[in-house]
C-alpha positions as CSV (number, residue, x, y, z in Angstrom):
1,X,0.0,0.0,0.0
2,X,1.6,3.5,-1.4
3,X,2.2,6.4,1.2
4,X,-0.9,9.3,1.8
5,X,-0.5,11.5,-0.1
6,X,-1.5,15.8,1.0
7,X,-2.5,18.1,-2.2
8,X,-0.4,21.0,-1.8
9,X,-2.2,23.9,-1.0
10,X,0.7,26.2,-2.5
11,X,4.1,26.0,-3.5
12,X,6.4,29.2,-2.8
13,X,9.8,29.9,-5.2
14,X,12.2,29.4,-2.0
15,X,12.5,26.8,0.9
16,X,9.3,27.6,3.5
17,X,10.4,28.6,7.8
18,X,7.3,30.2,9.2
19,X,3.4,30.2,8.9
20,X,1.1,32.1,10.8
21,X,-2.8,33.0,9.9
22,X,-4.3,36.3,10.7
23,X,-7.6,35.4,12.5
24,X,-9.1,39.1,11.7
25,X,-8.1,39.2,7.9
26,X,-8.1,36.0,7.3
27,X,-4.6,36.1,5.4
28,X,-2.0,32.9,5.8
29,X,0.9,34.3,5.9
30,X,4.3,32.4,4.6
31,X,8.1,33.6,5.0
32,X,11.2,32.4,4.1
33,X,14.1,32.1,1.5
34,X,17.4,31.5,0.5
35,X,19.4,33.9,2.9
36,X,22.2,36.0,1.7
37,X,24.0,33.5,-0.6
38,X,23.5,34.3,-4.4
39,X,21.9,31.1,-5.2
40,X,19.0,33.1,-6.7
41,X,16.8,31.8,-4.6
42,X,14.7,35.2,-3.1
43,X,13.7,36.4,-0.1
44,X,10.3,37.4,0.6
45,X,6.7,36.9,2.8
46,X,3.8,36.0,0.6
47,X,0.3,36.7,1.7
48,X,-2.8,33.8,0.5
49,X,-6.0,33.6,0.2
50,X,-7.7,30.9,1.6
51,X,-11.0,29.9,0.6
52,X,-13.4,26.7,1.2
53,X,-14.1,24.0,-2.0
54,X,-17.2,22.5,-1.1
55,X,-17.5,21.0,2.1
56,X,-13.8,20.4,3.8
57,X,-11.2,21.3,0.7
58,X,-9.4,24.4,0.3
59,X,-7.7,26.1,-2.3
60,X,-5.5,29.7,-1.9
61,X,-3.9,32.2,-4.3
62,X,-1.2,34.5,-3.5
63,X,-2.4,38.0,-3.2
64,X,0.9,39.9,-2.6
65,X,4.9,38.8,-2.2
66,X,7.2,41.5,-0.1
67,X,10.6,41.3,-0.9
68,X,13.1,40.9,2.4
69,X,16.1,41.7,0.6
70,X,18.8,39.5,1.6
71,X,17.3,38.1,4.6
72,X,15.2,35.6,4.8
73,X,12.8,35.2,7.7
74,X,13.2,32.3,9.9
75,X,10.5,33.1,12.3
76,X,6.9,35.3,12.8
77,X,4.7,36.4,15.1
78,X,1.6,38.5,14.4
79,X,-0.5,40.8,16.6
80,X,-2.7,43.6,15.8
81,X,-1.5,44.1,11.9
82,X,2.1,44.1,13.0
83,X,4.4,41.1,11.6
84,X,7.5,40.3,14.0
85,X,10.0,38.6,11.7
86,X,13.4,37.2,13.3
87,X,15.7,37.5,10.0
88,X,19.7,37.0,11.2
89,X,19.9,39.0,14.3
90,X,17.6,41.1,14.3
91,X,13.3,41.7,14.5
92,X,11.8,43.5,11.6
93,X,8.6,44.5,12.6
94,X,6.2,45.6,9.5
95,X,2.9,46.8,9.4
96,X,0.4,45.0,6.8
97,X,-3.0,45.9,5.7
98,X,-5.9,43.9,3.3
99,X,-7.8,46.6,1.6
100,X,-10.5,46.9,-1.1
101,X,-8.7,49.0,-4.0
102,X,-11.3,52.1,-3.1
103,X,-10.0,52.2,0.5
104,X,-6.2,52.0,-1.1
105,X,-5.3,55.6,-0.4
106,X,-6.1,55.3,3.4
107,X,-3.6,53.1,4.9
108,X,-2.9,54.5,8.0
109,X,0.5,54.8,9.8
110,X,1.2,52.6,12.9
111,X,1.9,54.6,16.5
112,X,5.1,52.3,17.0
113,X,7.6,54.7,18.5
114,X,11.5,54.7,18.4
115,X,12.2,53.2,21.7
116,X,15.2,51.7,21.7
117,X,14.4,50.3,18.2
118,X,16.1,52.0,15.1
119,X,14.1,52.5,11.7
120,X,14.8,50.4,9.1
121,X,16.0,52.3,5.8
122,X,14.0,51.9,3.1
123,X,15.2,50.4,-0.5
124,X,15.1,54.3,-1.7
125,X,16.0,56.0,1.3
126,X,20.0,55.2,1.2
127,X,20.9,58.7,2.8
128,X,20.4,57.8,6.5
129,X,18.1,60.4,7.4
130,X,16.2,61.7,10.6
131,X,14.6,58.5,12.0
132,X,10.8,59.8,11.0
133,X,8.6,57.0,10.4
134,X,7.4,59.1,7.7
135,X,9.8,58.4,5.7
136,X,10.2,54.6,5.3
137,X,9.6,52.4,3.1
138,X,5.8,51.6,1.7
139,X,5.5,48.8,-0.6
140,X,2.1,48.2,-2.3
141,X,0.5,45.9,-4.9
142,X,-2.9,46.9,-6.2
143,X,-5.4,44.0,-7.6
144,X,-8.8,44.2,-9.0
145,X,-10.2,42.5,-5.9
146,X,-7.8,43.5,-2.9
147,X,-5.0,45.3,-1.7
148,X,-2.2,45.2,0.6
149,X,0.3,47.6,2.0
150,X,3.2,46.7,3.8
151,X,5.1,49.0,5.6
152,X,8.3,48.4,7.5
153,X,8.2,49.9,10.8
154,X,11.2,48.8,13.1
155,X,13.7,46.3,14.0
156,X,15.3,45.6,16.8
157,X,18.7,44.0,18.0
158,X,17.5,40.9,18.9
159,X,20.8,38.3,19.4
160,X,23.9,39.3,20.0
161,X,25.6,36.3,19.2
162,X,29.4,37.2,18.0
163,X,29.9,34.0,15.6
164,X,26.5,33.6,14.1
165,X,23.7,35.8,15.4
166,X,20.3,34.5,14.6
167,X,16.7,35.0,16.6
168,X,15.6,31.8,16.7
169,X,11.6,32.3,18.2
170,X,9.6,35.5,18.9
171,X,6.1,36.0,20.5
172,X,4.1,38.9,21.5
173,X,2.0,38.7,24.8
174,X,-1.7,37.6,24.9
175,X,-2.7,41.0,25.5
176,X,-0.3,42.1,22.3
177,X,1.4,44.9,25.2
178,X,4.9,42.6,25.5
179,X,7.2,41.6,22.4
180,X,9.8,38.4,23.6
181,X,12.5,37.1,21.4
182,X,14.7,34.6,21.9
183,X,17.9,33.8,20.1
184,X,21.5,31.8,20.0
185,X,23.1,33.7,22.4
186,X,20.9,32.1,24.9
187,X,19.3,35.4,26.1
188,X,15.5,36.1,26.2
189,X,14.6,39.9,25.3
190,X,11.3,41.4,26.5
191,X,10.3,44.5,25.0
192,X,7.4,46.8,25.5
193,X,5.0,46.9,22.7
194,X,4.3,49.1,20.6
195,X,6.9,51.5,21.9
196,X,10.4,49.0,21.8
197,X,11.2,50.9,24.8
198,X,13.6,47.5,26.6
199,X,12.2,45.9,29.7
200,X,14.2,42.7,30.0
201,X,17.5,41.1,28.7
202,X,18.6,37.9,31.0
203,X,20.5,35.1,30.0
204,X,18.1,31.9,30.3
205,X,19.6,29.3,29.1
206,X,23.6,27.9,28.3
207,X,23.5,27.8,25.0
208,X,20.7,28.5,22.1
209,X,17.1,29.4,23.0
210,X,14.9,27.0,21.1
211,X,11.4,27.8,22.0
212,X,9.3,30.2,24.2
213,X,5.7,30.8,25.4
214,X,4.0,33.4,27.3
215,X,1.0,32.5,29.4
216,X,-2.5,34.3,29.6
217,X,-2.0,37.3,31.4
218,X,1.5,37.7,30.9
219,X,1.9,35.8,34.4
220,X,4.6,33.3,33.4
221,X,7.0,32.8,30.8
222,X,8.5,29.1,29.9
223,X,11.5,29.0,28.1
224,X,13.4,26.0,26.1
225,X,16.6,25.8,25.5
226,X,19.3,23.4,24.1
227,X,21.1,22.9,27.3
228,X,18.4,20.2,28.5
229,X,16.7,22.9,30.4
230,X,12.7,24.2,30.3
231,X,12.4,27.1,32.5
232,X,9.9,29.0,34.1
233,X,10.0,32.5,34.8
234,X,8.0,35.9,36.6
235,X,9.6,38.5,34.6
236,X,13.2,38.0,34.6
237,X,13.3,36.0,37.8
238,X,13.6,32.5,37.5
239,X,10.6,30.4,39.0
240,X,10.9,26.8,38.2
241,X,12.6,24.5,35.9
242,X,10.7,21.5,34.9
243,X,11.8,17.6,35.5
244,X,9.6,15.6,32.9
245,X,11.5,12.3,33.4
246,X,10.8,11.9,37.2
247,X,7.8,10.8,36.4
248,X,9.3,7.8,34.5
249,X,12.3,6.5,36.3
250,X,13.0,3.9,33.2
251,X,14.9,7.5,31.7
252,X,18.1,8.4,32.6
253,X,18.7,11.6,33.1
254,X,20.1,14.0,29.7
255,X,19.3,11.2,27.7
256,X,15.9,13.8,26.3
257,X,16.4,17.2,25.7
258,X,13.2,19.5,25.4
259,X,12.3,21.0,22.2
260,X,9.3,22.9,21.8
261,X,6.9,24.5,24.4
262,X,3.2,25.8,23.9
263,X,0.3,26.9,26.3
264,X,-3.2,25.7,25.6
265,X,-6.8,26.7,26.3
266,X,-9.1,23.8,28.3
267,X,-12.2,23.3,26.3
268,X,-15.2,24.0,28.5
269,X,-12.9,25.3,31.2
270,X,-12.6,29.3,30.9
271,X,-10.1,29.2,34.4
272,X,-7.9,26.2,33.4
273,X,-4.6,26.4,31.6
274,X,-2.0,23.7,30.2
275,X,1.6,23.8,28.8
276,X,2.9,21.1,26.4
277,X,6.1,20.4,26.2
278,X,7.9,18.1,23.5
279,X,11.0,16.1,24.4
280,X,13.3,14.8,22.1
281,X,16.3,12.1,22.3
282,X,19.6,13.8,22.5
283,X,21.6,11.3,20.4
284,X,20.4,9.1,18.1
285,X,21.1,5.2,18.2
286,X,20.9,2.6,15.3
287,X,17.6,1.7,17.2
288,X,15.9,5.2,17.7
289,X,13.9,5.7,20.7
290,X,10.4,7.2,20.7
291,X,10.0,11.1,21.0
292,X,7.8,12.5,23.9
293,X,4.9,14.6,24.2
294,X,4.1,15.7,27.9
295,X,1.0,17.6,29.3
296,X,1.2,19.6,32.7
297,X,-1.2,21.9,34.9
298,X,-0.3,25.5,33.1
299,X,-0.4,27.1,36.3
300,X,1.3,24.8,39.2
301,X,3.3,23.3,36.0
302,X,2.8,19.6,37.4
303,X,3.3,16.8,35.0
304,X,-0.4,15.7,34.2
305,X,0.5,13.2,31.5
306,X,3.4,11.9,29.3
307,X,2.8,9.5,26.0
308,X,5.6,8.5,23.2
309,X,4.7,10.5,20.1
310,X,6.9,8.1,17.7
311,X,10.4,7.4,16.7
312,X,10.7,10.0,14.2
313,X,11.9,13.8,15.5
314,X,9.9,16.1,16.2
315,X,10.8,19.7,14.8
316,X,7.7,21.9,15.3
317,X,4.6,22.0,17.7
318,X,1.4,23.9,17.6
319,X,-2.1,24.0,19.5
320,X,-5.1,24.8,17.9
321,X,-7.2,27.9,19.2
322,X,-9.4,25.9,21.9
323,X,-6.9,24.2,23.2
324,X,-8.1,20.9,21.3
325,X,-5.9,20.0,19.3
326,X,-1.7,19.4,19.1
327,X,-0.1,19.8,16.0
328,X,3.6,17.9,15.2
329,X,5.9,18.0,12.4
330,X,9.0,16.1,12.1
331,X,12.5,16.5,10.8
332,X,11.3,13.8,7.8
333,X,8.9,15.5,7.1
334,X,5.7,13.8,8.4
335,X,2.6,15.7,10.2
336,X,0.2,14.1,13.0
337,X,-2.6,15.6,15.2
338,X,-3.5,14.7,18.2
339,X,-6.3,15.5,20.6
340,X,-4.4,17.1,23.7
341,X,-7.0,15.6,26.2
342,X,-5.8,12.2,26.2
343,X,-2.5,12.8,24.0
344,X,-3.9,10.5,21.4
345,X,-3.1,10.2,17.3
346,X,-6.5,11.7,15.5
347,X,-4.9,12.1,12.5
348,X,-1.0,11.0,10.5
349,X,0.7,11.2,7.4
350,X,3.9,9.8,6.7
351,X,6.5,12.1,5.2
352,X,4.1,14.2,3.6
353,X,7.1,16.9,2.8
354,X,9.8,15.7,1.5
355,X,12.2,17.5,4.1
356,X,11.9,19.1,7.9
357,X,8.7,20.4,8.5
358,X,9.4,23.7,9.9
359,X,6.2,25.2,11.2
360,X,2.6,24.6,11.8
361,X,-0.7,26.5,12.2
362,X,-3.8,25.6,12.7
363,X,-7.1,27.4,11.4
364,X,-8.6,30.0,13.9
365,X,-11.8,28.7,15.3
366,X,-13.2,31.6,14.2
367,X,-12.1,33.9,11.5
368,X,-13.8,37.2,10.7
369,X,-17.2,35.5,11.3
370,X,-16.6,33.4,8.2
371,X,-17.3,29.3,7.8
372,X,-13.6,28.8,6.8
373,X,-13.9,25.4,8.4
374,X,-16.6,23.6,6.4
375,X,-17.3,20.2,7.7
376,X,-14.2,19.6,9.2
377,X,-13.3,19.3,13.0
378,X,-10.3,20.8,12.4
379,X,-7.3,21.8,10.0
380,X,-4.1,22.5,10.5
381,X,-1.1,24.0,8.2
382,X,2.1,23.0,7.5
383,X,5.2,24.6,5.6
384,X,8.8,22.6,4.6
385,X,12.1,23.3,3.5
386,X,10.4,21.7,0.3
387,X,8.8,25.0,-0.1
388,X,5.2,23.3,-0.1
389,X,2.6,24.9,2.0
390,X,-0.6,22.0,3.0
391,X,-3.3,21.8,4.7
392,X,-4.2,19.2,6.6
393,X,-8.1,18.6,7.6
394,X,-10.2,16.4,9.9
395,X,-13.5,15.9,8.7
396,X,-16.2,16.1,11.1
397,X,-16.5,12.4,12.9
398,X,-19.7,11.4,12.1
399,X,-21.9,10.3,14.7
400,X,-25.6,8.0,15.7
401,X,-28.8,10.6,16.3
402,X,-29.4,10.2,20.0
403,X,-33.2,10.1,18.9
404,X,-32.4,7.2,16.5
405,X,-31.2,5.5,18.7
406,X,-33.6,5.7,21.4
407,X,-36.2,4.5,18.2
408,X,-34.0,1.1,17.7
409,X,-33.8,0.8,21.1
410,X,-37.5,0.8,22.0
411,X,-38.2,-1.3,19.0
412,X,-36.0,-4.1,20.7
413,X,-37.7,-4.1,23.8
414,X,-41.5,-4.2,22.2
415,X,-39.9,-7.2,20.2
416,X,-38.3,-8.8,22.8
417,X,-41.7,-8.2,24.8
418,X,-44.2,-9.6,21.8
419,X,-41.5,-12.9,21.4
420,X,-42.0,-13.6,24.9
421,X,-45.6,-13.2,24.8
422,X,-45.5,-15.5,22.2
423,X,-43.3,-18.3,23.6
424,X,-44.8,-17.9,27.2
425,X,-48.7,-17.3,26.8
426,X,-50.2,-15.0,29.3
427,X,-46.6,-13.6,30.0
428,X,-48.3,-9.8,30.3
């Protein structure tokens, strides 16, 4: 029996890092690239549009590519029309707005200040001037049917890294008022948003930074980081660090590193919070052993409940909107769901890229008051160094009318009833 196989839903001209979808335009945003080497493979962030085919396909065209120069973006976050993008270094922060052509004209500025930020010079602007937002770069692309303006507002020094500096992860607050980035250099930077005024700049971990998440409220902030290490923290002071493998004393200590970290919503329970946490093996034996996927209380960080998520390693995590859903990707390229109540498979396809799956993002339960979903529990998208962009959708588990079944069952019981009656006369 052949492999699944996913339709792509889009396939960009350079290898795919980051996916994130705007839940108040709508827009699935991709980035990416071929970094500075003169390969000729570009730079750029392409904006789609998604629409439903029937009841649980989709299709999506690009409506706009912006060009990133020689950088190509590695990692996005995306909070009230603002696009963080780790490229090298350094956070570019750009505004975007989706426009009908007659409302073109109006694209309004964003009230991001200087801070400690420095404006970005525009392609045109090469003589350095005053650092007036006014004058940076706009870059628009007008269509029949829409319109979008990106405008680069900001970056930010975001790793200081001497060798090779390079923002690995970066995540605004849930409240959008907090901008956190994460990088090589093993230091987690917290600025205020929108005005890049500094707040924090800590070392957090020995080594690179590979994943971070800020819970609601802003109350905690977990941390992963290559040197075995997930950490909790109140600001910049360190809380907790998490112990996974006590629970499960068959696992020697530093033979799992953590990889990825993500707080989730509890369906149906507005006060409860969880963190999941992926561990992965640190060395790799001719006989690989299984990776991990570990729930705990989100806000007394117990472990709750710890399953093998298979042999193959896992390079990205996401959780849907609701909390109901976990999202993994692996290094070969396969993509699985899972239902984050009990930590079991819903859904799997083997190596459905062709390389390391490099991000994932599910569909916003609710998006602009449109029925994106269709008939489908869920979906979920994926992007690859294969530069294929899928979509990957759970149709709606069919299930027995409770009234039909009430039907059969009372037609069972008057049969049984009448074949009684008629082996044992005068039964009723």
């Amino acid at each position: 029996m052949g492999k699944r196989r996913v339709p792509d839903l889009y396939r960009a001209p350079f290898p795919l890092y980051a996916i994130k979808v705007d839940p108040k335009t709508g827009l699935v945003i991709l980035a990416g690239g071929g970094g500075a080497s003169k390969t000729g493979i570009k730079n750029a962030v392409h904006f789609l549009d998604l629409h439903l085919v029937g009841e649980n396909k989709y299709s999506a065209s690009l409506l706009y590519s912006h060009d990133t120069d020689t950088r190509a973006t590695m990692n996005l976050a995306i909070g009230n029309g603002v696009i963080a993008a780790g490229q090298d270094g350094t956070c570019c922060l750009m505004d975007f707005k989706y426009c009908t052509p007659k409302h073109a004209d109006k694209t309004a500025g964003s009230n991001l200040q200087q801070g400690n930020a420095r404006q970005r010079a525009g392609r045109g602007n090469k003589g350095g001037e005053d650092g007036a937002f006014g004058s940076r770069d706009v870059t628009d692309m007008k269509d029949e049917t829409a319109h979008i303006s990106v405008t680069e507002l900001a970056e930010v020094q975001s790793d200081l890294n001497p060798q090779d500096p390079l923002q690995k992860v970066v995540r605004f607050s849930p409240d959008f008022s907090l901008l956190v980035t994460g990088g090589t250099d093993g230091h987690i930077r917290v600025w205020e948003f929108p005005s890049l005024r500094k707040k924090f700049d800590f070392k957090a971990h020995e080594g690179e930074i590979e994943d971070l998440d800020i819970s609601q409220e802003n109350k905690h902030l977990v941390t992963v980081g290559r040197d075995f290490a997930c950490s909790v923290w109140s600001s910049n002071q360190l809380v907790m660090g998490l112990e996974w493998h006590e629970t499960m004393p068959q696992i020697a200590e530093k033979t799992y590193r953590y990889m990825a970290c993500r707080f989730g919503k509890v369906e149906d329970q507005k006060d409860a919070l969880r963190l999941y946490t992926v561990q992965i093996p640190h060395k790799r034996d001719r006989k690989p052993p299984p990776c991990y996927l570990t729930k705990w209380d989100g806000k007394s960080f117990l472990p709750m409940l710890s399953t093998p998520c298979g042999t193959e390693v896992i390079s990205s995590l996401a959780v849907s909107d609701s909390g109901t859903f976990l999202g993994l990707g692996t290094v070969t390229g396969s993509v699985a769901i899972f239902i984050a109540f009990s930590l079991q498979r819903l859904y799997y396809v083997q190596e459905s890229h062709s390389f390391v799956v490099t991000d994932l993002a599910f569909l916003p339960d609710k998006l602009n008051d449109r029925n994106i979903k269709g008939n489908n529990e869920t979906a979920m998208f994926s992007v690859a160094v294969d530069s294929r962009c899928q979509v990957h959708a759970v149709p709606n588990r069919r299930s027995f009318p409770i009234w039909l079944l009430l039907f059969f069952c009372g037609l069972m019981v008057a049969g049984v009833v009448l074949f009684l009656q008629y082996i044992f006369p005068g039964f009723i």
